[in-house]
N, CA, C and O atoms as a printed pandas DataFrame, in Angstrom:
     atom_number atom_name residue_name chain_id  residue_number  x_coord  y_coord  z_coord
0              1         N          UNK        A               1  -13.203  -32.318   44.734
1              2        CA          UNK        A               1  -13.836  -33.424   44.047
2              3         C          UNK        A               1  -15.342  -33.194   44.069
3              4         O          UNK        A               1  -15.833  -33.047   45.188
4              5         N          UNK        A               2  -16.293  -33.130   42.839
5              6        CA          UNK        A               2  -17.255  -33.474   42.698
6              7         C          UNK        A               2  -17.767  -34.234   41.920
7              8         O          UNK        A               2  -17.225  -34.627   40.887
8              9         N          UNK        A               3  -19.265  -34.652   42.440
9             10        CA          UNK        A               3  -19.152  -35.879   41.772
10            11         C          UNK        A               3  -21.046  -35.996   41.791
11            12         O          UNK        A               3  -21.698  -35.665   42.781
12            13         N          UNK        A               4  -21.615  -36.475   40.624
13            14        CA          UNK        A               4  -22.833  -36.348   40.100
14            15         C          UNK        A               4  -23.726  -38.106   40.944
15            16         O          UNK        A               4  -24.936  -38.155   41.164
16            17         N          UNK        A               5  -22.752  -39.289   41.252
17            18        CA          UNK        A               5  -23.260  -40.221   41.765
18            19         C          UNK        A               5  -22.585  -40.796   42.687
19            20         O          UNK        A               5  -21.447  -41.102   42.332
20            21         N          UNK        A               6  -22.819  -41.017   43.577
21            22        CA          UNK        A               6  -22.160  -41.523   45.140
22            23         C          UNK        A               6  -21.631  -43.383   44.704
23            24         O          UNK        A               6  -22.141  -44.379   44.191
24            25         N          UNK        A               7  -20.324  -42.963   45.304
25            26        CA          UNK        A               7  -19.693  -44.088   45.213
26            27         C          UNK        A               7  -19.437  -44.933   46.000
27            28         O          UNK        A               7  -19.460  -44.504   47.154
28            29         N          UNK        A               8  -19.057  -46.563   45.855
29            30        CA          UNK        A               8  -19.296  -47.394   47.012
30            31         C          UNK        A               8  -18.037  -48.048   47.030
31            32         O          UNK        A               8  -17.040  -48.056   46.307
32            33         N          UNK        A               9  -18.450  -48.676   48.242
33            34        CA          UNK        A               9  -17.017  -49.676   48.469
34            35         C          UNK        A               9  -17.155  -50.598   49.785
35            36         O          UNK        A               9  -17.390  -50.015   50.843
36            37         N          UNK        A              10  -17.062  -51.595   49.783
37            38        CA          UNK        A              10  -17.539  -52.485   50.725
38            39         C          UNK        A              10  -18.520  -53.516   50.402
39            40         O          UNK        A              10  -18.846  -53.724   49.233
40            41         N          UNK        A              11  -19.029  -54.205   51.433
41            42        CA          UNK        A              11  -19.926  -55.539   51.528
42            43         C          UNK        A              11  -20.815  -54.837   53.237
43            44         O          UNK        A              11  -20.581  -53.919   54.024
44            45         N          UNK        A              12  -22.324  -56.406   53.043
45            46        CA          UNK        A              12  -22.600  -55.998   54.114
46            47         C          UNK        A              12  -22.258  -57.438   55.145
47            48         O          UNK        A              12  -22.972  -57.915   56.028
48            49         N          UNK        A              13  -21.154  -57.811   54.748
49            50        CA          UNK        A              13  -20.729  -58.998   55.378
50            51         C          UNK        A              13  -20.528  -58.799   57.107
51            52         O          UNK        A              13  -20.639  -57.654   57.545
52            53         N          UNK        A              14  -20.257  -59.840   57.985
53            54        CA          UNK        A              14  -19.946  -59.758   59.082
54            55         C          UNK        A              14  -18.591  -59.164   58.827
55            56         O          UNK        A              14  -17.933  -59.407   57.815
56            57         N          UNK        A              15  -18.102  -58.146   60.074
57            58        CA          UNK        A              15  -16.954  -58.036   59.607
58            59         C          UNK        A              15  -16.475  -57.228   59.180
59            60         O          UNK        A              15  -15.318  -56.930   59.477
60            61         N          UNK        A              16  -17.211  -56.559   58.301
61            62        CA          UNK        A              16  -16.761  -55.669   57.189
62            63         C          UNK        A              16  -17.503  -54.262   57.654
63            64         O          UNK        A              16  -18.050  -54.105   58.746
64            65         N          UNK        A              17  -17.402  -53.184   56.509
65            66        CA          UNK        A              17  -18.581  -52.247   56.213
66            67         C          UNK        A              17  -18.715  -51.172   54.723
67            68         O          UNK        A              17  -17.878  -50.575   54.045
68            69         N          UNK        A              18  -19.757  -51.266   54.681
69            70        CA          UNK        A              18  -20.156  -50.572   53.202
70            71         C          UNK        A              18  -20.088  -49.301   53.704
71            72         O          UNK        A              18  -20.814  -48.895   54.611
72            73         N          UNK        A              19  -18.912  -48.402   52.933
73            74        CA          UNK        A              19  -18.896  -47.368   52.715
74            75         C          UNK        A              19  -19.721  -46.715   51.255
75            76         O          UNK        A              19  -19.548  -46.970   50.063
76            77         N          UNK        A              20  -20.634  -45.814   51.928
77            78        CA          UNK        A              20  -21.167  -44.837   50.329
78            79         C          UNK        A              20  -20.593  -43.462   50.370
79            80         O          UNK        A              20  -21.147  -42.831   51.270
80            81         N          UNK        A              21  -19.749  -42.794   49.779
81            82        CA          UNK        A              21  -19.134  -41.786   49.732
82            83         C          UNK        A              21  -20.157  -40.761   48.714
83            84         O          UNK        A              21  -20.765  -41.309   47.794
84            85         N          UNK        A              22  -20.285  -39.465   48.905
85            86        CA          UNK        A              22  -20.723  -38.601   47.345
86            87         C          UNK        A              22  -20.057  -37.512   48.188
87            88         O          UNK        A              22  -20.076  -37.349   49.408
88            89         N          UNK        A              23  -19.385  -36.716   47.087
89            90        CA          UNK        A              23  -18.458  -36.127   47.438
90            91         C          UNK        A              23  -18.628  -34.040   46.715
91            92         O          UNK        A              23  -18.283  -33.865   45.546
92            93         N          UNK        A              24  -19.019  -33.076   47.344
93            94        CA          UNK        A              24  -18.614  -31.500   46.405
94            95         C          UNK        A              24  -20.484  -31.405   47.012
95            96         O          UNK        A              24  -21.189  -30.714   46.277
96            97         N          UNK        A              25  -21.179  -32.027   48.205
97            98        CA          UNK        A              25  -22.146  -31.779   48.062
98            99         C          UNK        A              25  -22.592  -30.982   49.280
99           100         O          UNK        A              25  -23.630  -30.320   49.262
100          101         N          UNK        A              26  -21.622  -31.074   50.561
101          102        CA          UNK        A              26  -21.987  -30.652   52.096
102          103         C          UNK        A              26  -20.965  -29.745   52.206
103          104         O          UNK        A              26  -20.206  -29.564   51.254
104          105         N          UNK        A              27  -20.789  -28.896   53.680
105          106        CA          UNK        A              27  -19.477  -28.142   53.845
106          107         C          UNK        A              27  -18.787  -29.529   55.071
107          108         O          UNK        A              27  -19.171  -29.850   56.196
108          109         N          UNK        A              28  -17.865  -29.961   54.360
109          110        CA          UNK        A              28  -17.242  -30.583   55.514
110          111         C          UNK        A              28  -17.906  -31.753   55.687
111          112         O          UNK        A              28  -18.950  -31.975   55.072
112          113         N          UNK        A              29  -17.156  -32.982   56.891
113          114        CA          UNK        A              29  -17.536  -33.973   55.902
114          115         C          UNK        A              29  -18.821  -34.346   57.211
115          116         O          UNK        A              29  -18.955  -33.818   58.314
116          117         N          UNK        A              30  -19.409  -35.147   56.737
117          118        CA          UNK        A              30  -21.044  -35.521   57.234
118          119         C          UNK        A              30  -21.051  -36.938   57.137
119          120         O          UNK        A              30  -20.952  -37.494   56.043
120          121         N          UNK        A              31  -21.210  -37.828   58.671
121          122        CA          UNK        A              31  -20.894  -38.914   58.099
122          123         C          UNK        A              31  -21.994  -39.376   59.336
123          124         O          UNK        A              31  -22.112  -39.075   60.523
124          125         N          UNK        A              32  -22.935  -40.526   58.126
125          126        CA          UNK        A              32  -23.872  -41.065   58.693
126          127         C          UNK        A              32  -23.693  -42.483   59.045
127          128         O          UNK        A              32  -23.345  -43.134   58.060
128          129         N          UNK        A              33  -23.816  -43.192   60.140
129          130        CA          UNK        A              33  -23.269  -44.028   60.489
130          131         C          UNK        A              33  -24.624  -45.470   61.494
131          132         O          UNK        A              33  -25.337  -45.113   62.432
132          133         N          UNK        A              34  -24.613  -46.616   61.061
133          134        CA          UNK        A              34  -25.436  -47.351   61.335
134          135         C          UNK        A              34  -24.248  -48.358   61.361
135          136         O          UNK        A              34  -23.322  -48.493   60.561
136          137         N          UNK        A              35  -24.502  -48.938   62.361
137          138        CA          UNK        A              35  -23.747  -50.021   63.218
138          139         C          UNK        A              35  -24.082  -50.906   64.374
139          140         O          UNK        A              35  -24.949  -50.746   65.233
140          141         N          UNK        A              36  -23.364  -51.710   64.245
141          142        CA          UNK        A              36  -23.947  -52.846   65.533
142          143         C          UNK        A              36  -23.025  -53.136   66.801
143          144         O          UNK        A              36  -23.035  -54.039   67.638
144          145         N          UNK        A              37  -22.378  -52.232   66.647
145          146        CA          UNK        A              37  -21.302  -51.872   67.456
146          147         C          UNK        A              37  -21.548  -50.329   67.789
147          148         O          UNK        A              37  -20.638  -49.652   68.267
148          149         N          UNK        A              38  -22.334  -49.998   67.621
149          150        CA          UNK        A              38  -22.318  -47.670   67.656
150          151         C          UNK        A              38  -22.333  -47.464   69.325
151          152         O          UNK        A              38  -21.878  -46.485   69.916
152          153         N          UNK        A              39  -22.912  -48.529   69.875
153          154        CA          UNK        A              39  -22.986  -47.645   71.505
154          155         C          UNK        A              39  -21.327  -47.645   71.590
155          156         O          UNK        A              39  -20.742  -46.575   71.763
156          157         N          UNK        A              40  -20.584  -48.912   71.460
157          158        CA          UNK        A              40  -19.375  -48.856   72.065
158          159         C          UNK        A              40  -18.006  -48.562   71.443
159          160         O          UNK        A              40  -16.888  -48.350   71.912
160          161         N          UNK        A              41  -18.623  -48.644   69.958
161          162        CA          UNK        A              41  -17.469  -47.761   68.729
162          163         C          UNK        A              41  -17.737  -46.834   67.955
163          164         O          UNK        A              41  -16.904  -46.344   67.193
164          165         N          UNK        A              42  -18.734  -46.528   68.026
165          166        CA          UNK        A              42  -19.005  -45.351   67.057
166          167         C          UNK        A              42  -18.642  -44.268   67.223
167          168         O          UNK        A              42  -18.985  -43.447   66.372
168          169         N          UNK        A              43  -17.765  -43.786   68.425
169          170        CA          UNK        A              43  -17.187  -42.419   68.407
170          171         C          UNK        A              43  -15.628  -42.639   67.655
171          172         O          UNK        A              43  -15.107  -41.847   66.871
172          173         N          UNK        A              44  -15.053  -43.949   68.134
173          174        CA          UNK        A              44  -14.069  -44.554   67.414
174          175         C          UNK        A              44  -14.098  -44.784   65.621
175          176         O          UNK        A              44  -13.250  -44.423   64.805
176          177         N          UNK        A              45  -15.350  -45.488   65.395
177          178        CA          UNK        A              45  -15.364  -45.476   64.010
178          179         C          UNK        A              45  -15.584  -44.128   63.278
179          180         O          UNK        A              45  -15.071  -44.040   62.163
180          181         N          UNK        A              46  -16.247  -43.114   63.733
181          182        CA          UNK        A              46  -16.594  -41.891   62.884
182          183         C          UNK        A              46  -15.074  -41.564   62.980
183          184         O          UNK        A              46  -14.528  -41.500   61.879
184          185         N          UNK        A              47  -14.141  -41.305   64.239
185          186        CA          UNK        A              47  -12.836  -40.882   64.381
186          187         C          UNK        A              47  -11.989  -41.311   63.092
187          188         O          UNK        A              47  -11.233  -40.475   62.600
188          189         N          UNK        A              48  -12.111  -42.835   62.423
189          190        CA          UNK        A              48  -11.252  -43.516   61.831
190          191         C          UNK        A              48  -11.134  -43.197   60.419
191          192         O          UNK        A              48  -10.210  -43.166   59.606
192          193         N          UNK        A              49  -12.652  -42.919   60.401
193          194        CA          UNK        A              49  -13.057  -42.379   58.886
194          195         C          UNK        A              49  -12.834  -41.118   58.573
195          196         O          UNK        A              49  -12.494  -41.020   57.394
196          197         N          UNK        A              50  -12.899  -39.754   59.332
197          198        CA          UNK        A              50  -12.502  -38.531   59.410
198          199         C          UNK        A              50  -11.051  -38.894   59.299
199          200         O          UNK        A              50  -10.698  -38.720   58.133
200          201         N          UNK        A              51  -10.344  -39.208   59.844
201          202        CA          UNK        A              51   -8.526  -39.079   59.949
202          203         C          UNK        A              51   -8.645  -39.531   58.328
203          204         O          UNK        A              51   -8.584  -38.895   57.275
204          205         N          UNK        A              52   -8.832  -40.851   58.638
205          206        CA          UNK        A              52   -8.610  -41.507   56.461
206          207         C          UNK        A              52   -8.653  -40.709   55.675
207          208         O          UNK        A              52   -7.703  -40.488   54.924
208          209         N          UNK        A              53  -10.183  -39.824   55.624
209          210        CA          UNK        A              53  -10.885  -38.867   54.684
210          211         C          UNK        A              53   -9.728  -37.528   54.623
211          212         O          UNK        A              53   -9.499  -36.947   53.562
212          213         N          UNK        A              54   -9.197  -37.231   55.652
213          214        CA          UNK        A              54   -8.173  -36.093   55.926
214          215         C          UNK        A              54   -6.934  -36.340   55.245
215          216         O          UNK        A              54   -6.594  -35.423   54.498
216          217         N          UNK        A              55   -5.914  -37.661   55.320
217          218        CA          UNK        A              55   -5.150  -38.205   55.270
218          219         C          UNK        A              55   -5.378  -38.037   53.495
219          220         O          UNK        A              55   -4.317  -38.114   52.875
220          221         N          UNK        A              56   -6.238  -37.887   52.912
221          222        CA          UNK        A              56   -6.327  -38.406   51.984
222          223         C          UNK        A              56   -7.068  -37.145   51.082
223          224         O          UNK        A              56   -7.710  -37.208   50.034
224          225         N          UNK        A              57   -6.638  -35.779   52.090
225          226        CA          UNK        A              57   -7.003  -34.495   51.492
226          227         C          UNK        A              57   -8.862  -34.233   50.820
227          228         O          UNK        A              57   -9.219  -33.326   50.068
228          229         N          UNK        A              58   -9.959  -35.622   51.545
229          230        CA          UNK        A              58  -10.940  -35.132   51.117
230          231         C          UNK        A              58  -11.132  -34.397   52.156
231          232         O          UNK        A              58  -10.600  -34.713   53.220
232          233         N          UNK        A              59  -12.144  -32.969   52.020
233          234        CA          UNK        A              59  -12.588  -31.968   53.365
234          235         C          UNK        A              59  -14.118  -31.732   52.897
235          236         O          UNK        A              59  -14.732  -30.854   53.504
236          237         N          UNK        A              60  -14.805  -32.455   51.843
237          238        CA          UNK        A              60  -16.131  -32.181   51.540
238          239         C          UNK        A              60  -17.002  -33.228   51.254
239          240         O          UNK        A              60  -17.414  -33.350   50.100
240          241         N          UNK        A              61  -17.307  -33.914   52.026
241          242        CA          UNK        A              61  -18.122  -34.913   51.820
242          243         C          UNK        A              61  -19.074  -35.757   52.597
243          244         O          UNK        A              61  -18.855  -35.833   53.805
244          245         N          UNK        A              62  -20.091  -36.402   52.110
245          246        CA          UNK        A              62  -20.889  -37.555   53.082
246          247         C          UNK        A              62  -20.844  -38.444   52.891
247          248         O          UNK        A              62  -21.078  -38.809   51.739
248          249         N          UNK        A              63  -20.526  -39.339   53.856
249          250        CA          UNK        A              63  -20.002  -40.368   54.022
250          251         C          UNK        A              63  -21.425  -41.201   54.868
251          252         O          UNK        A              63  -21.926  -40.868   55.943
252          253         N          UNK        A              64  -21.806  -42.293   54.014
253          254        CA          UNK        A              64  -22.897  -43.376   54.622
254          255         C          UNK        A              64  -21.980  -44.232   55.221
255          256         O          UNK        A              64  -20.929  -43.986   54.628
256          257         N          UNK        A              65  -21.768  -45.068   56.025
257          258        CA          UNK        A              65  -21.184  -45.962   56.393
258          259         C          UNK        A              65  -22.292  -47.312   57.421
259          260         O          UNK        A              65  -22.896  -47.096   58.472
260          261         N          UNK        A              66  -22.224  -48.578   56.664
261          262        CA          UNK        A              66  -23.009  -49.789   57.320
262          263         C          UNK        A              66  -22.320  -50.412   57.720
263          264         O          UNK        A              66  -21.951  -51.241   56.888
264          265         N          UNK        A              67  -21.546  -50.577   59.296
265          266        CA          UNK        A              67  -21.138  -51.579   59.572
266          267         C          UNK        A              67  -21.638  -52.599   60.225
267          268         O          UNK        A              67  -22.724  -52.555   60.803
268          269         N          UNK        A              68  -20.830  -53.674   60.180
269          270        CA          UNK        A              68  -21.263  -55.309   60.230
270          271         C          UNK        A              68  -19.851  -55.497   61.550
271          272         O          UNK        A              68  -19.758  -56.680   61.878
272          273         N          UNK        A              69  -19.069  -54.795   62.115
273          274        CA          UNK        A              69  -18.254  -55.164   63.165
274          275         C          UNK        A              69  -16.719  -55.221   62.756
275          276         O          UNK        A              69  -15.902  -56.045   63.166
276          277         N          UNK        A              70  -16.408  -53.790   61.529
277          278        CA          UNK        A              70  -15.072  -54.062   60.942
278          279         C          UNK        A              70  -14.253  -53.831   61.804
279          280         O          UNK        A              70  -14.687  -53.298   62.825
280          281         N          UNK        A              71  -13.019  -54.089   61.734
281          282        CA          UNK        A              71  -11.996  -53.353   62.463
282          283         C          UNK        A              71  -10.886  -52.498   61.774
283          284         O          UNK        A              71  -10.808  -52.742   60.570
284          285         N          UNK        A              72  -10.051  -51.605   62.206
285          286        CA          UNK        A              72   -9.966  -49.809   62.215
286          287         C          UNK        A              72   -9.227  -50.477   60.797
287          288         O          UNK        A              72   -9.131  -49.448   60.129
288          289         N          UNK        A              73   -8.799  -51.291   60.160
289          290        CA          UNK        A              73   -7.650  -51.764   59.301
290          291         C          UNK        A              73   -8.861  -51.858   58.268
291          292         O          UNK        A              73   -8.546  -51.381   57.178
292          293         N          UNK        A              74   -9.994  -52.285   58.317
293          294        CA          UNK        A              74  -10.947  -52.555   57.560
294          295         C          UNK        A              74  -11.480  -51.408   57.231
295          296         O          UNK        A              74  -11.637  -51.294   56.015
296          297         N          UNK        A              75  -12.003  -50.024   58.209
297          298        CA          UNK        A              75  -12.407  -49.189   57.633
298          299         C          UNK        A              75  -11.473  -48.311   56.726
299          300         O          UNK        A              75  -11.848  -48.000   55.596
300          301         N          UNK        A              76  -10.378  -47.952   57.169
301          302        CA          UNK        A              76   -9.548  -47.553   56.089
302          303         C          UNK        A              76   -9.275  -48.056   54.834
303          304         O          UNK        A              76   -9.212  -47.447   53.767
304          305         N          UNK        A              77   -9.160  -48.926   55.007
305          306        CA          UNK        A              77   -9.075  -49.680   53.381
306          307         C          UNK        A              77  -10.496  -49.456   52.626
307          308         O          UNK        A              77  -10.692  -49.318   51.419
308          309         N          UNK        A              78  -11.509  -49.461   53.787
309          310        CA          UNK        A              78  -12.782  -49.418   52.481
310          311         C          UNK        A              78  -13.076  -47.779   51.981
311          312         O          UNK        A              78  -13.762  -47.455   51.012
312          313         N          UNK        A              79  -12.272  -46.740   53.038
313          314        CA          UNK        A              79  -12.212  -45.371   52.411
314          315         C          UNK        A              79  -11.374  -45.626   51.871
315          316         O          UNK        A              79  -11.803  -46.396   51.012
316          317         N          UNK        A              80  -10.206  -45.504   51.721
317          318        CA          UNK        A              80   -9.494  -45.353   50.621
318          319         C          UNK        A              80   -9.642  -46.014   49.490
319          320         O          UNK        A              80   -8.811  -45.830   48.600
320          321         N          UNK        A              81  -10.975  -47.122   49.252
321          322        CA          UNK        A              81  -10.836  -47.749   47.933
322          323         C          UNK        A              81  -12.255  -47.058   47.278
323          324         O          UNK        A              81  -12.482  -46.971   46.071
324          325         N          UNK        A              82  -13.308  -46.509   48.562
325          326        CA          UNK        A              82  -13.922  -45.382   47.990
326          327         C          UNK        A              82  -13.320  -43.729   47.358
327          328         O          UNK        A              82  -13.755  -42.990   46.474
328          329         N          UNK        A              83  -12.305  -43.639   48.164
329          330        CA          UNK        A              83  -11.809  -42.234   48.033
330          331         C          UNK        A              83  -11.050  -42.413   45.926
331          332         O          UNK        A              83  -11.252  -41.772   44.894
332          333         N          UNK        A              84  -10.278  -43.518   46.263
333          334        CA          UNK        A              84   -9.673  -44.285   44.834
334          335         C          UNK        A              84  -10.840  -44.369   44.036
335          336         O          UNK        A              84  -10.601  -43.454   43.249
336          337         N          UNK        A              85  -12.021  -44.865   43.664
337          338        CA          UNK        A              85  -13.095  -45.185   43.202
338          339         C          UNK        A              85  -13.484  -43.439   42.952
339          340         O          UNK        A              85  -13.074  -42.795   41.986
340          341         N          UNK        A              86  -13.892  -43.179   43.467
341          342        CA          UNK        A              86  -14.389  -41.337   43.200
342          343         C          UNK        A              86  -13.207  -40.262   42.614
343          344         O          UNK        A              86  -13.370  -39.204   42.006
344          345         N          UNK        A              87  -12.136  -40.846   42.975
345          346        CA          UNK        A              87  -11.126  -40.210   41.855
346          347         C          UNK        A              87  -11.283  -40.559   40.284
347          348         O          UNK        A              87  -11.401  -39.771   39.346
348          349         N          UNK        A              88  -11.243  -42.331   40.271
349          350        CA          UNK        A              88  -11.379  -42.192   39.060
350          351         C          UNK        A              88  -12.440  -42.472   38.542
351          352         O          UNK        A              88  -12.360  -43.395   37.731
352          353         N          UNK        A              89  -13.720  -41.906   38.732
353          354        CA          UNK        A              89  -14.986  -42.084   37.852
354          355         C          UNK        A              89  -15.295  -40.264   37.665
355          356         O          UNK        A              89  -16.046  -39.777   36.819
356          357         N          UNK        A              90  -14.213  -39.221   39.060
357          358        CA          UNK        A              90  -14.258  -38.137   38.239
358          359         C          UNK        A              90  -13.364  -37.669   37.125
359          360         O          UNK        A              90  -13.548  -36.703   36.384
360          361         N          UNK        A              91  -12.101  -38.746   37.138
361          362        CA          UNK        A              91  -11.709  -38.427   35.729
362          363         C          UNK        A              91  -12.341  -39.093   34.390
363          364         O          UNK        A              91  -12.133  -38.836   33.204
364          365         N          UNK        A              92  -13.048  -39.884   34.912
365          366        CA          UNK        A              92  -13.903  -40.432   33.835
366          367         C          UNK        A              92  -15.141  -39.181   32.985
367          368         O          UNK        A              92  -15.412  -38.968   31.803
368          369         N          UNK        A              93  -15.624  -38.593   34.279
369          370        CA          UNK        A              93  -16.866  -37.597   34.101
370          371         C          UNK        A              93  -15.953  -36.646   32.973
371          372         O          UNK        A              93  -16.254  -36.384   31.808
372          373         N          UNK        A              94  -14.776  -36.246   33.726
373          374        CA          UNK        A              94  -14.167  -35.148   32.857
374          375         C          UNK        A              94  -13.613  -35.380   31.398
375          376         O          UNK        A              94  -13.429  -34.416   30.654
376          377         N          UNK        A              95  -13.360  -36.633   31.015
377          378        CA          UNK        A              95  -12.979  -36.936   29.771
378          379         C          UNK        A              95  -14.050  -37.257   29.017
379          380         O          UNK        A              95  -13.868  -37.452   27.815
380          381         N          UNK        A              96  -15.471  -37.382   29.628
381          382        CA          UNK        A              96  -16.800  -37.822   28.773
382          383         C          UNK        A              96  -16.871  -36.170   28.292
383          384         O          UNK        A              96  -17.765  -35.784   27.539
């Protein structure tokens, strides 16, 4: 997957977290992470997002991630509706 503009998915609600995905640009995936929880989950949350990203056959990408205190059910859903979202705006690129 590549992709010319980084795609989103999420809020910066309590709770939640904004995933920014851009994807065909790093080797492997690179994931930058700001949280209010990082001393005591952030080895957990980077973990959650790598498995998703795997699960889901991406192996090239950077991944921004802002969380607000999601939990592991929350970050998956907001990759996979980024990972969904960057699928189809690259079949969009390819049919323009």
């Amino acid at each position: 997957m590549n992709l010319d503009t980084p795609v989103v998915a999420g809020t910066l609600e309590s709770s939640d977290v904004m995933i920014t995905l851009e994807c065909g640009i790093c080797n492997g995936i690179e994931i930058d992470l700001t949280s209010t929880v990082e001393k005591q989950f952030g080895a957990a949350i980077r973990r959650v997002i790598t498995e998703t990203l795997a699960e889901l056959g991406v192996c090239d990408a950077r991944v921004t991630a802002v969380d607000k205190g999601a939990l592991d059910c929350t970050l998956r859903a907001r990759v996979k509706t980024v990972v969904a979202r960057a699928e189809a705006a690259q079949e969009t690129e390819v049919v323009l």
